[in-house]
N, CA, C, O and CB atoms as a CASP TS submission, in Angstrom:
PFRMAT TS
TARGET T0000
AUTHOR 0000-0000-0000
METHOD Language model
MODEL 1
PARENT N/A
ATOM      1  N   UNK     1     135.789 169.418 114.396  1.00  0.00           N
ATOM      2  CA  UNK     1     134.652 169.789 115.215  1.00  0.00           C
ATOM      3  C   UNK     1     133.390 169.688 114.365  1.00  0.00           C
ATOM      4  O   UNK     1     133.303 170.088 113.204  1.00  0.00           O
ATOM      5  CB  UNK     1     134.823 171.219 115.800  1.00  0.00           C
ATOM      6  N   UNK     2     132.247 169.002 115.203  1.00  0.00           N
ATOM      7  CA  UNK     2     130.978 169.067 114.198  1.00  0.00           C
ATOM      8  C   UNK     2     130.466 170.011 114.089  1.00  0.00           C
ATOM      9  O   UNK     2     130.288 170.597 115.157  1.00  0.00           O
ATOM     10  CB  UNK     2     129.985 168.374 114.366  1.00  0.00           C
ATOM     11  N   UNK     3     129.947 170.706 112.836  1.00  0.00           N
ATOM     12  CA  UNK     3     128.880 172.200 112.780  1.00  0.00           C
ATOM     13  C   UNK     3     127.694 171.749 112.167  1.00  0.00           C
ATOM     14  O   UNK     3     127.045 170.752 112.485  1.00  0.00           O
ATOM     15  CB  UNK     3     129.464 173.634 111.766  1.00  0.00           C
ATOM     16  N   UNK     4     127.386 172.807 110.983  1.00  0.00           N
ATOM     17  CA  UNK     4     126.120 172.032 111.041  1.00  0.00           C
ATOM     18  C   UNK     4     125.708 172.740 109.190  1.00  0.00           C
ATOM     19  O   UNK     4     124.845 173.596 109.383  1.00  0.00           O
ATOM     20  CB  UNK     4     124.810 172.588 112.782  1.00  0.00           C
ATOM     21  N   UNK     5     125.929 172.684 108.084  1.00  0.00           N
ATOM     22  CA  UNK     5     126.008 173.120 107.492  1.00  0.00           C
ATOM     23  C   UNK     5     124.205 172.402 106.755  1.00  0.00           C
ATOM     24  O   UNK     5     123.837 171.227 106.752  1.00  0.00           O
ATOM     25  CB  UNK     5     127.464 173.099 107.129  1.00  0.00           C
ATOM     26  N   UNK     6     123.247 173.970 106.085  1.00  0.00           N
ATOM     27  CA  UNK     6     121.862 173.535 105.804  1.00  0.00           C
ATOM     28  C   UNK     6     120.747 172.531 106.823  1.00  0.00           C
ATOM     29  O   UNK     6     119.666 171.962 106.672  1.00  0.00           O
ATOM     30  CB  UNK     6     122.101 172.826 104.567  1.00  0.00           C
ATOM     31  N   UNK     7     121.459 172.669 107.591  1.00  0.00           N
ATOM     32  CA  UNK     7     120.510 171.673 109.292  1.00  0.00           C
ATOM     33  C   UNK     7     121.418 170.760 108.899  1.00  0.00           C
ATOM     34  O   UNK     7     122.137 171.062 109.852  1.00  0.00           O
ATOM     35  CB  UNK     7     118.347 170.918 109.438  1.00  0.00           C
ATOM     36  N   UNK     8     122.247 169.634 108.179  1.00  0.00           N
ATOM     37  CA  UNK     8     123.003 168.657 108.193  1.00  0.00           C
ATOM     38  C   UNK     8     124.083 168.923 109.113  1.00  0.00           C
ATOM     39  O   UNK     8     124.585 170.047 109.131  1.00  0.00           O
ATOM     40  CB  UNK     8     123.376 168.354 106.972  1.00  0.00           C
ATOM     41  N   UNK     9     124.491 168.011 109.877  1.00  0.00           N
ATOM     42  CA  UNK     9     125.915 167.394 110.307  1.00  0.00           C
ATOM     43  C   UNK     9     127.338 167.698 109.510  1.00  0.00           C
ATOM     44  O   UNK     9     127.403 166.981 108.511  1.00  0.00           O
ATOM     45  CB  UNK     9     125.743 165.862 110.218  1.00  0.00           C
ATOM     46  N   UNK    10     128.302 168.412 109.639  1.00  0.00           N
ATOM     47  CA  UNK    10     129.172 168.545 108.298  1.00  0.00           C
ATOM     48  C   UNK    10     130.201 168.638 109.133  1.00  0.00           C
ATOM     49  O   UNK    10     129.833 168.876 110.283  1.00  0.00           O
ATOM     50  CB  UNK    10     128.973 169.798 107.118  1.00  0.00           C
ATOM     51  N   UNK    11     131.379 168.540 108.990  1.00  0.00           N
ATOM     52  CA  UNK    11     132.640 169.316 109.108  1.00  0.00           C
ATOM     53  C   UNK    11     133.420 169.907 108.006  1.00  0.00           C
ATOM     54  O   UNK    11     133.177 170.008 106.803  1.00  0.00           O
ATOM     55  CB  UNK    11     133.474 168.574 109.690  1.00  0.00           C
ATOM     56  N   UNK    12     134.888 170.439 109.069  1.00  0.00           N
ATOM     57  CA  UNK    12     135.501 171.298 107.537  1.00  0.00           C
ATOM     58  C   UNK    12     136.550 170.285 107.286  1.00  0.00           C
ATOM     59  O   UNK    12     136.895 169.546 108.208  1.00  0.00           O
ATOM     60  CB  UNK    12     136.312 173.182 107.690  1.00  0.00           C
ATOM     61  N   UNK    13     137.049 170.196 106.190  1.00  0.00           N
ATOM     62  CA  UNK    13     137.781 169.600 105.897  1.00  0.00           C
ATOM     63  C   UNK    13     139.136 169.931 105.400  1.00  0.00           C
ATOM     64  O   UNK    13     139.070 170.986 104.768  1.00  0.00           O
ATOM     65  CB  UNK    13     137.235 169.102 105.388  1.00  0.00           C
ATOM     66  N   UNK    14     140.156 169.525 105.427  1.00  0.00           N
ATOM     67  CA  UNK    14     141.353 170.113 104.835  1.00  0.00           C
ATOM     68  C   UNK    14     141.811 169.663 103.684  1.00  0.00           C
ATOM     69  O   UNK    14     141.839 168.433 103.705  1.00  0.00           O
ATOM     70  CB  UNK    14     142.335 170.046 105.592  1.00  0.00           C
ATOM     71  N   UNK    15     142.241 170.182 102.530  1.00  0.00           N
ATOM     72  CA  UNK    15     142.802 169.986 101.653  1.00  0.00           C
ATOM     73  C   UNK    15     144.537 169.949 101.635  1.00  0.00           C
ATOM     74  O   UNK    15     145.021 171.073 101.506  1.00  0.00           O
ATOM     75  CB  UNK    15     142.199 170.776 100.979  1.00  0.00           C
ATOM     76  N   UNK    16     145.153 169.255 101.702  1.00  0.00           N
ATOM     77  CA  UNK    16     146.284 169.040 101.824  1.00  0.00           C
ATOM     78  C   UNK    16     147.711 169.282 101.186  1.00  0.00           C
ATOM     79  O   UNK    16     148.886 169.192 101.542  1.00  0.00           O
ATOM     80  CB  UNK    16     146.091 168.265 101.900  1.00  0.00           C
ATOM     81  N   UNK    17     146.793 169.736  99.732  1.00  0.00           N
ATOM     82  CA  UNK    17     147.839 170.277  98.694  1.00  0.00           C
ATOM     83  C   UNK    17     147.473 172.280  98.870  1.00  0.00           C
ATOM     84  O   UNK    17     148.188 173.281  98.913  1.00  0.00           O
ATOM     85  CB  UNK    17     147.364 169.386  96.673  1.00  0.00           C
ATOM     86  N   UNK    18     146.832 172.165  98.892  1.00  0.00           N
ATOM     87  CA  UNK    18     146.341 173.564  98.937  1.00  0.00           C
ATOM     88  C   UNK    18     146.137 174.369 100.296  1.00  0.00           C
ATOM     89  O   UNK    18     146.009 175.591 100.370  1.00  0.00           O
ATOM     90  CB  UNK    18     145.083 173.540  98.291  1.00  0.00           C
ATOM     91  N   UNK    19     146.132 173.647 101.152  1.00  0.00           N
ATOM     92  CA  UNK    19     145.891 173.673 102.593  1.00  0.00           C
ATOM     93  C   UNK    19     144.442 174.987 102.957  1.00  0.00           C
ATOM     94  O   UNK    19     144.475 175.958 103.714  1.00  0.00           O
ATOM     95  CB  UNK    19     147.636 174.143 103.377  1.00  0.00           C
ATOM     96  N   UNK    20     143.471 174.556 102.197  1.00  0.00           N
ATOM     97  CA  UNK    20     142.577 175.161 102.044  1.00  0.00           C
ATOM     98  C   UNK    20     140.979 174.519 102.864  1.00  0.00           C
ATOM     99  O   UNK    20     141.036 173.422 103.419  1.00  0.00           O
ATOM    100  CB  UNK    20     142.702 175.282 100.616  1.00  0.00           C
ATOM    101  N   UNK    21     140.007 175.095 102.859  1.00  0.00           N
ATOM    102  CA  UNK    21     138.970 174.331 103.589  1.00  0.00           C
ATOM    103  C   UNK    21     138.063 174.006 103.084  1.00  0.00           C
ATOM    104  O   UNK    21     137.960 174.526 101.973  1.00  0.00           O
ATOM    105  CB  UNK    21     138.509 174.764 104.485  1.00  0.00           C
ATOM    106  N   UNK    22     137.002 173.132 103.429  1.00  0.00           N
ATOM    107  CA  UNK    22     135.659 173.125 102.347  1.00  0.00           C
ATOM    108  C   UNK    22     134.766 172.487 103.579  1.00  0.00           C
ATOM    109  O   UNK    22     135.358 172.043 104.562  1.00  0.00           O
ATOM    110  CB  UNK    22     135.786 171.939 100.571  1.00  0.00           C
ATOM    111  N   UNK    23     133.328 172.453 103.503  1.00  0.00           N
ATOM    112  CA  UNK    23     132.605 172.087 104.557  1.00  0.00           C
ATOM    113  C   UNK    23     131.866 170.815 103.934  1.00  0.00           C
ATOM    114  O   UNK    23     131.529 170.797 102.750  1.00  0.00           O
ATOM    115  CB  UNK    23     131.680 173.283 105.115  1.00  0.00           C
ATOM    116  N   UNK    24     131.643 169.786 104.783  1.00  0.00           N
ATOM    117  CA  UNK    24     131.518 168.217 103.899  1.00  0.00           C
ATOM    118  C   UNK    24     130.172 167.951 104.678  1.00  0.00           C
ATOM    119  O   UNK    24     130.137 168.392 105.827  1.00  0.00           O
ATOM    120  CB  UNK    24     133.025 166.718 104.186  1.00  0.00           C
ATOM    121  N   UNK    25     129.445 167.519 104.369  1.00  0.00           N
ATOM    122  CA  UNK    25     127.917 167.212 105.277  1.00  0.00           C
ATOM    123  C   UNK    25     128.713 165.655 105.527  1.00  0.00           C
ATOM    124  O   UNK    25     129.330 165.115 104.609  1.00  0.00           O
ATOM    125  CB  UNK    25     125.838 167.235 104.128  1.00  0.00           C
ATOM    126  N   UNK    26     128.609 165.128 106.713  1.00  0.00           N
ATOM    127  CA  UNK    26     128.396 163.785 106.909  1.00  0.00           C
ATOM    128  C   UNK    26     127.411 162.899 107.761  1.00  0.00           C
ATOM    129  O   UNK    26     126.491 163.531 108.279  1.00  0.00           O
ATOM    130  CB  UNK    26     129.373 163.509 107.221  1.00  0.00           C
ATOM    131  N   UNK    27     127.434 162.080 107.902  1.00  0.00           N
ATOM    132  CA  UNK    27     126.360 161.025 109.096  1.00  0.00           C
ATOM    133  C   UNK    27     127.592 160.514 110.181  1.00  0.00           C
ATOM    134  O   UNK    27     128.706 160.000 110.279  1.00  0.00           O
ATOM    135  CB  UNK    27     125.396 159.165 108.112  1.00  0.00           C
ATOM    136  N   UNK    28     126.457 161.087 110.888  1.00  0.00           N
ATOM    137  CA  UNK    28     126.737 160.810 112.367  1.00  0.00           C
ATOM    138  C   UNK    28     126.248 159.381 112.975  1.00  0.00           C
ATOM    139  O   UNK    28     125.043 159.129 112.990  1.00  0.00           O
ATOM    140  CB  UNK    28     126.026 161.946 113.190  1.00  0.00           C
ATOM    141  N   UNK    29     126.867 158.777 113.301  1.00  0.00           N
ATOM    142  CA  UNK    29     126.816 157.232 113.702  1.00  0.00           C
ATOM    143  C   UNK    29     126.706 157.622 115.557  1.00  0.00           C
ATOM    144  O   UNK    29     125.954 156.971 116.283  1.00  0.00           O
ATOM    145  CB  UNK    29     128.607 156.115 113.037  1.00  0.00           C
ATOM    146  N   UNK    30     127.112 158.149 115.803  1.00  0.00           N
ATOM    147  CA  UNK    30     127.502 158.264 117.713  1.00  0.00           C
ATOM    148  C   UNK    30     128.011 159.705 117.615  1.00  0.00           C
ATOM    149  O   UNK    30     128.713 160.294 116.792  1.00  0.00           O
ATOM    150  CB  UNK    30     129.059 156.960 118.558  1.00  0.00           C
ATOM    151  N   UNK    31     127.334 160.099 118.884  1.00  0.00           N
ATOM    152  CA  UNK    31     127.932 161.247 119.535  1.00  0.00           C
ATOM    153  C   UNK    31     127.974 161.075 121.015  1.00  0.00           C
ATOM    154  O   UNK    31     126.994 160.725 121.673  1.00  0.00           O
ATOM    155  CB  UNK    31     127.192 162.492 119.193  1.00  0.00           C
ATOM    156  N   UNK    32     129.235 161.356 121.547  1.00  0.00           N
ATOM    157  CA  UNK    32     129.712 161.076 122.630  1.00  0.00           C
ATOM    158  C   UNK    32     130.299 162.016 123.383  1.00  0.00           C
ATOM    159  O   UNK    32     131.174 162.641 122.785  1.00  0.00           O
ATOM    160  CB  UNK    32     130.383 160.247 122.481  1.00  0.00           C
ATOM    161  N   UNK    33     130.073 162.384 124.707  1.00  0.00           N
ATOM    162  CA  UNK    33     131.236 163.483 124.823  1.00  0.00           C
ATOM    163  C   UNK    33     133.141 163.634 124.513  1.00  0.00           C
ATOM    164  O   UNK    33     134.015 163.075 125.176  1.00  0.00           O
ATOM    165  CB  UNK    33     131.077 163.686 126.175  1.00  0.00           C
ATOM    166  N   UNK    34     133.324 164.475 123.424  1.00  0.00           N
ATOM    167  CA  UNK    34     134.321 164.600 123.161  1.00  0.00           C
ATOM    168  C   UNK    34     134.575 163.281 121.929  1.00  0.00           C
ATOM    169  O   UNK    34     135.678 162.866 121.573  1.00  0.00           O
ATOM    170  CB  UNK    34     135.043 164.708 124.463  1.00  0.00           C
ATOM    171  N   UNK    35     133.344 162.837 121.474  1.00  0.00           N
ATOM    172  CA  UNK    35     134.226 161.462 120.277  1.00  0.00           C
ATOM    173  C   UNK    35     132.814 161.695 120.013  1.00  0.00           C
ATOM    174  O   UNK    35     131.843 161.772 120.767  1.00  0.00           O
ATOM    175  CB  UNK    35     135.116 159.434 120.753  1.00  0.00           C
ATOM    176  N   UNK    36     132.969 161.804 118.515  1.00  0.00           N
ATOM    177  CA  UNK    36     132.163 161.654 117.530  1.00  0.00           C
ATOM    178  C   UNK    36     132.440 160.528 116.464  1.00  0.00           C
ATOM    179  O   UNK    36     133.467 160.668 115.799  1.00  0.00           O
ATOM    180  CB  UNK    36     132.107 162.837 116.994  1.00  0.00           C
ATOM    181  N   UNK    37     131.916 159.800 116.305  1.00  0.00           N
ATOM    182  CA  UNK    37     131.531 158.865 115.305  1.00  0.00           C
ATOM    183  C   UNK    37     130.660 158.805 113.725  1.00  0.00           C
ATOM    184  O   UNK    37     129.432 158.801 113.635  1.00  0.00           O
ATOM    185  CB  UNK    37     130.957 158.214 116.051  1.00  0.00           C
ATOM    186  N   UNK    38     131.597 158.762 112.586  1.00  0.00           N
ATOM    187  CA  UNK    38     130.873 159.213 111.723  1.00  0.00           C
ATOM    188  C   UNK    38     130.727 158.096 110.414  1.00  0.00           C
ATOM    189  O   UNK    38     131.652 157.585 109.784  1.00  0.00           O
ATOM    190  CB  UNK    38     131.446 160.551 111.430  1.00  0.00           C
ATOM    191  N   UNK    39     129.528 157.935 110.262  1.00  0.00           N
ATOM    192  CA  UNK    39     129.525 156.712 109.434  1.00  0.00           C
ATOM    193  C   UNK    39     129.811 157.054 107.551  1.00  0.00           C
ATOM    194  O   UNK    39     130.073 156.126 106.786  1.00  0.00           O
ATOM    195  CB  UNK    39     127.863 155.973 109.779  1.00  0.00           C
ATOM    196  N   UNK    40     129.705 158.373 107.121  1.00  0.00           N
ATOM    197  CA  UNK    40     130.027 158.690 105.662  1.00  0.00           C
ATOM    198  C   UNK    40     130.582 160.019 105.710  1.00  0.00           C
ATOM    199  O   UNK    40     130.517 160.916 106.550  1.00  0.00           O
ATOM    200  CB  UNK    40     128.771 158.632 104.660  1.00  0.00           C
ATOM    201  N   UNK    41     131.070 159.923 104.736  1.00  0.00           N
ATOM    202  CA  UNK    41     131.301 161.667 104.282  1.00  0.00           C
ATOM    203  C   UNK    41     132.856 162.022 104.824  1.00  0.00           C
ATOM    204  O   UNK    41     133.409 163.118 104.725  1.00  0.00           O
ATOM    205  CB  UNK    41     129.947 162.949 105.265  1.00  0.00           C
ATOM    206  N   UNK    42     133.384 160.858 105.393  1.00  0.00           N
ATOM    207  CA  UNK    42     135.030 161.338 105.051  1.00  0.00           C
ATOM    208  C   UNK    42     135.698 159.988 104.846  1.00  0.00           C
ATOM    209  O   UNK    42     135.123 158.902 104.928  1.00  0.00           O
ATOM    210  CB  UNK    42     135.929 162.277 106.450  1.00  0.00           C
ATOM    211  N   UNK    43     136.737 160.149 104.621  1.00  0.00           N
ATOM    212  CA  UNK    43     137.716 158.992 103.490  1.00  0.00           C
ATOM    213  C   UNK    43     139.143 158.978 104.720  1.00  0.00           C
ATOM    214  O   UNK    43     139.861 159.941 104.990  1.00  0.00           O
ATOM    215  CB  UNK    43     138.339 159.986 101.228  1.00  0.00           C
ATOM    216  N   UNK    44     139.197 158.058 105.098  1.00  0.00           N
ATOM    217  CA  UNK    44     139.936 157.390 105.952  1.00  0.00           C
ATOM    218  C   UNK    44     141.289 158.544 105.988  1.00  0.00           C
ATOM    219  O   UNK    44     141.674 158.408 104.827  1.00  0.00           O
ATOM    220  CB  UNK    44     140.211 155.730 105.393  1.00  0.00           C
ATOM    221  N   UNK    45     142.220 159.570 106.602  1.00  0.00           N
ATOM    222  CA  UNK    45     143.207 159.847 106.822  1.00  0.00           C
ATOM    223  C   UNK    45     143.236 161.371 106.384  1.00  0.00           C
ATOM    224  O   UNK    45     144.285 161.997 106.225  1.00  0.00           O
ATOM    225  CB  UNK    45     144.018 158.923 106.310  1.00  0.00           C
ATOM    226  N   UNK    46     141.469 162.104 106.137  1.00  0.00           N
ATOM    227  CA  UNK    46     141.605 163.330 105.880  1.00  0.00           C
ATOM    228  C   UNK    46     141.657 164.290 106.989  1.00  0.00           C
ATOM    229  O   UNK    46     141.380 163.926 108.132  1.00  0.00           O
ATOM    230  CB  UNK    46     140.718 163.603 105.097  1.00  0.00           C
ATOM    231  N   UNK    47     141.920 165.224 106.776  1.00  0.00           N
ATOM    232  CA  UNK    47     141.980 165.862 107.816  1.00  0.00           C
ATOM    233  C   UNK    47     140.898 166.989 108.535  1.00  0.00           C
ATOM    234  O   UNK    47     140.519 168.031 108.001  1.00  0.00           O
ATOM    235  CB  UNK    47     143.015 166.296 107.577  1.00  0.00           C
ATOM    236  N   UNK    48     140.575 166.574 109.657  1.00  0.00           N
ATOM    237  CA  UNK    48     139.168 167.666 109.850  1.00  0.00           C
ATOM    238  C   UNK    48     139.571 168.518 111.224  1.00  0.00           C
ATOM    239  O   UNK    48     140.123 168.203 112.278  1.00  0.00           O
ATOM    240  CB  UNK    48     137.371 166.654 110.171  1.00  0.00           C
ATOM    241  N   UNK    49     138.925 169.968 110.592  1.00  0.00           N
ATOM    242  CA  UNK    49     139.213 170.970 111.516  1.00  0.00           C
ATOM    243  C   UNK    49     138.622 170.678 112.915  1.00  0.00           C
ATOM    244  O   UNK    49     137.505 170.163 112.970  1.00  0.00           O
ATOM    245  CB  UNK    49     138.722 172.250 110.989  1.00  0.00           C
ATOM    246  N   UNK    50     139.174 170.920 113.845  1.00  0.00           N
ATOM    247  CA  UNK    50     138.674 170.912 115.163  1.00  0.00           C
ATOM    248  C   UNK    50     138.689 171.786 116.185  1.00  0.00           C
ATOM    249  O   UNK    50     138.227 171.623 117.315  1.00  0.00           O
ATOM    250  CB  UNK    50     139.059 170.125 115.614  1.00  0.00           C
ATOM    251  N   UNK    51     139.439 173.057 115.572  1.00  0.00           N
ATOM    252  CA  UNK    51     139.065 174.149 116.714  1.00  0.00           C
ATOM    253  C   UNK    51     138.851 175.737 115.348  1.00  0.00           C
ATOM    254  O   UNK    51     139.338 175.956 114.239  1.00  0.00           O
ATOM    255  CB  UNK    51     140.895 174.350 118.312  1.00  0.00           C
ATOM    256  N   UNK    52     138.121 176.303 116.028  1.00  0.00           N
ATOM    257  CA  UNK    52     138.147 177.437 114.998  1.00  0.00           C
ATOM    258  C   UNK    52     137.387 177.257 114.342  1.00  0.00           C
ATOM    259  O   UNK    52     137.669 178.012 113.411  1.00  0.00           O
ATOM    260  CB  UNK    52     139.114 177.711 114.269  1.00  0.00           C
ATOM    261  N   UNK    53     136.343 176.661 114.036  1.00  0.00           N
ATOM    262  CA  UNK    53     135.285 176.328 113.366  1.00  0.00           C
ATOM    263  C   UNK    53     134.835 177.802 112.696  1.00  0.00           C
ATOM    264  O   UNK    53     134.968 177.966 111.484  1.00  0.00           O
ATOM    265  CB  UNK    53     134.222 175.578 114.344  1.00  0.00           C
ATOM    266  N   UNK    54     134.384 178.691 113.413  1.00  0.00           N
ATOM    267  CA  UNK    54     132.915 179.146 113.426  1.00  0.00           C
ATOM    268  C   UNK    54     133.853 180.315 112.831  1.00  0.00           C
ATOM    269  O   UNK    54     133.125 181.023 112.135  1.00  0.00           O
ATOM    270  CB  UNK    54     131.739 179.276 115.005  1.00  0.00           C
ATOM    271  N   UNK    55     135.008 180.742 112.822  1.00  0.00           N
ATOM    272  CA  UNK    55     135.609 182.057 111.974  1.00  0.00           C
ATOM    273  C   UNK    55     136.000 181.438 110.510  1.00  0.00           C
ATOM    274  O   UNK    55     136.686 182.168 109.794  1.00  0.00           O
ATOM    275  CB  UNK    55     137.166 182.819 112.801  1.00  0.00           C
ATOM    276  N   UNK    56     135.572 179.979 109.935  1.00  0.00           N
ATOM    277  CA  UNK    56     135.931 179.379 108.673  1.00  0.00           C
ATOM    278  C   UNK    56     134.964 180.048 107.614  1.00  0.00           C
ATOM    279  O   UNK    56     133.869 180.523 107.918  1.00  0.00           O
ATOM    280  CB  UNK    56     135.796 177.743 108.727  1.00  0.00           C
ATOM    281  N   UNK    57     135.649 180.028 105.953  1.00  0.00           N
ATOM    282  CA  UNK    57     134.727 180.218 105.252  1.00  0.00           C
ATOM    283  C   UNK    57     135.227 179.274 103.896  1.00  0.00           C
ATOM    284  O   UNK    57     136.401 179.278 103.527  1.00  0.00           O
ATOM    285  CB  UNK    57     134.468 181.770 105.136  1.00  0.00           C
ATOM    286  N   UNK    58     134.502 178.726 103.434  1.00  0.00           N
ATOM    287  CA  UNK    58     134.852 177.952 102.039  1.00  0.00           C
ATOM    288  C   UNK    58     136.264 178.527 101.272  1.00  0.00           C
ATOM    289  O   UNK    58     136.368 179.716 100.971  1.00  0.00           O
ATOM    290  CB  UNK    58     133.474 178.192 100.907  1.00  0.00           C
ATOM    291  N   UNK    59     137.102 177.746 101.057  1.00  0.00           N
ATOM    292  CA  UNK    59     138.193 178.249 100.454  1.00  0.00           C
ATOM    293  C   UNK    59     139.402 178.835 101.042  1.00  0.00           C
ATOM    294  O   UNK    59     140.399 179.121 100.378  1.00  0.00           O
ATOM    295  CB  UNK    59     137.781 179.017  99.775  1.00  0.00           C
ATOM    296  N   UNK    60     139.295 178.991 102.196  1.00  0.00           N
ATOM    297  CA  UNK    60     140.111 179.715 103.415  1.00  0.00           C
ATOM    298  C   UNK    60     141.524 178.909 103.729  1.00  0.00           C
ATOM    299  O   UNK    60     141.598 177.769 104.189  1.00  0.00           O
ATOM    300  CB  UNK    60     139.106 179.708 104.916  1.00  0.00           C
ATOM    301  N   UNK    61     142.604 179.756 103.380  1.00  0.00           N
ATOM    302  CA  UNK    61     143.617 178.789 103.736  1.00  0.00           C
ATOM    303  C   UNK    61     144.083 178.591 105.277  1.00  0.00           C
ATOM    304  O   UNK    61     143.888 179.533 106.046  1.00  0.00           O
ATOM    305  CB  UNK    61     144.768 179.161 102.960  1.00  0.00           C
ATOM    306  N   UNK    62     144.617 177.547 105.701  1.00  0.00           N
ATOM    307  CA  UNK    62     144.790 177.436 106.867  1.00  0.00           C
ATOM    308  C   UNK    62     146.277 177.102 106.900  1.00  0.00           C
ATOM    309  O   UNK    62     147.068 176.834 105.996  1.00  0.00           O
ATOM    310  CB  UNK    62     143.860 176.547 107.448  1.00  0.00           C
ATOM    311  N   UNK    63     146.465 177.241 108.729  1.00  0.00           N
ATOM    312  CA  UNK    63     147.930 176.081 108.872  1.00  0.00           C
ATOM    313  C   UNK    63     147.589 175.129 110.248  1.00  0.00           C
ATOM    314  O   UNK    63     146.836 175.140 111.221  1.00  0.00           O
ATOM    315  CB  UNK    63     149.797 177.139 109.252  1.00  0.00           C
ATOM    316  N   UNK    64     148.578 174.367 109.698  1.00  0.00           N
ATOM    317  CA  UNK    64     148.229 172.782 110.614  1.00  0.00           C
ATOM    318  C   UNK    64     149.111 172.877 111.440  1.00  0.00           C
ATOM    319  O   UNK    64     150.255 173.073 111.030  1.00  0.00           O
ATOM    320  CB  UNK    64     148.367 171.191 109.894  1.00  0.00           C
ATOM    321  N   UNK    65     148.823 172.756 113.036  1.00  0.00           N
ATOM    322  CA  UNK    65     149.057 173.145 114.336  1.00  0.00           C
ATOM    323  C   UNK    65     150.531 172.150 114.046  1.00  0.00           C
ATOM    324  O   UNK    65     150.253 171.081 113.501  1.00  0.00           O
ATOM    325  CB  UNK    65     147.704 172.747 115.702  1.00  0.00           C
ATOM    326  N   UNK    66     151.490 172.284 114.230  1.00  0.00           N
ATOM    327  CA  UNK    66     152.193 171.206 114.150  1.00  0.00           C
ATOM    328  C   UNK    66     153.419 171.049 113.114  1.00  0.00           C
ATOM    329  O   UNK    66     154.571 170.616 113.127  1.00  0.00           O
ATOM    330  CB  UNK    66     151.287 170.312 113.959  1.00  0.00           C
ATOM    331  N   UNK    67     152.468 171.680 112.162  1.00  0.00           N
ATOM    332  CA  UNK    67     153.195 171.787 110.703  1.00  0.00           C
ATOM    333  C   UNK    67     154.711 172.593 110.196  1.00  0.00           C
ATOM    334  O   UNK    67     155.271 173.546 110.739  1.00  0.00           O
ATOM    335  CB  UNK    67     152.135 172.486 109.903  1.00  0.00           C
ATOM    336  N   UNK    68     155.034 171.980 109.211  1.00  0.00           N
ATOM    337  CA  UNK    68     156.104 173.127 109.105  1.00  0.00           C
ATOM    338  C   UNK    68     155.554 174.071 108.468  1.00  0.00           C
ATOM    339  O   UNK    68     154.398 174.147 108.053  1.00  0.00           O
ATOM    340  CB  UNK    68     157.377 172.836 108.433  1.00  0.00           C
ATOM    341  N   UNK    69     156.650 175.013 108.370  1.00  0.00           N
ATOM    342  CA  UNK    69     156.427 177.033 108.122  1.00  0.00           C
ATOM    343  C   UNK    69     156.580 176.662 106.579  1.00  0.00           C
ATOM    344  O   UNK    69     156.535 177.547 105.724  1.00  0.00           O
ATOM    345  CB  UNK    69     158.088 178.603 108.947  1.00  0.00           C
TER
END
């Protein structure tokens, strides 16, 4: 989900070994309803939060809807 971290564009991002969060500023190429388009600031196959945004804080561990226990 997009937020908005210092007036920039950012999402959170997941860390995959740590399953932890961090907030990434990126560029927005298109915004569309429901599809966002982003031209920098993430690396092909990471993983970005999309619901729950707004109860996140830097460092926060999470679990992935889906995932094993």
């Amino acid at each position: 989900a997009l937020t908005r971290a210092e007036g920039q564009p950012a999402v959170w991002v997941v860390d995959p070994l740590t399953r932890t969060v961090a907030l990434r500023a990126v560029e927005v190429l298109r915004f569309d309803p429901g599809r966002v388009l982003i031209g920098q600031g993430l690396a092909p196959g990471e993983v970005v939060v999309t619901a729950g945004v707004q109860a996140l804080r830097p460092g926060q561990k999470v679990r992935l809807l889906g995932a094993a226990r």
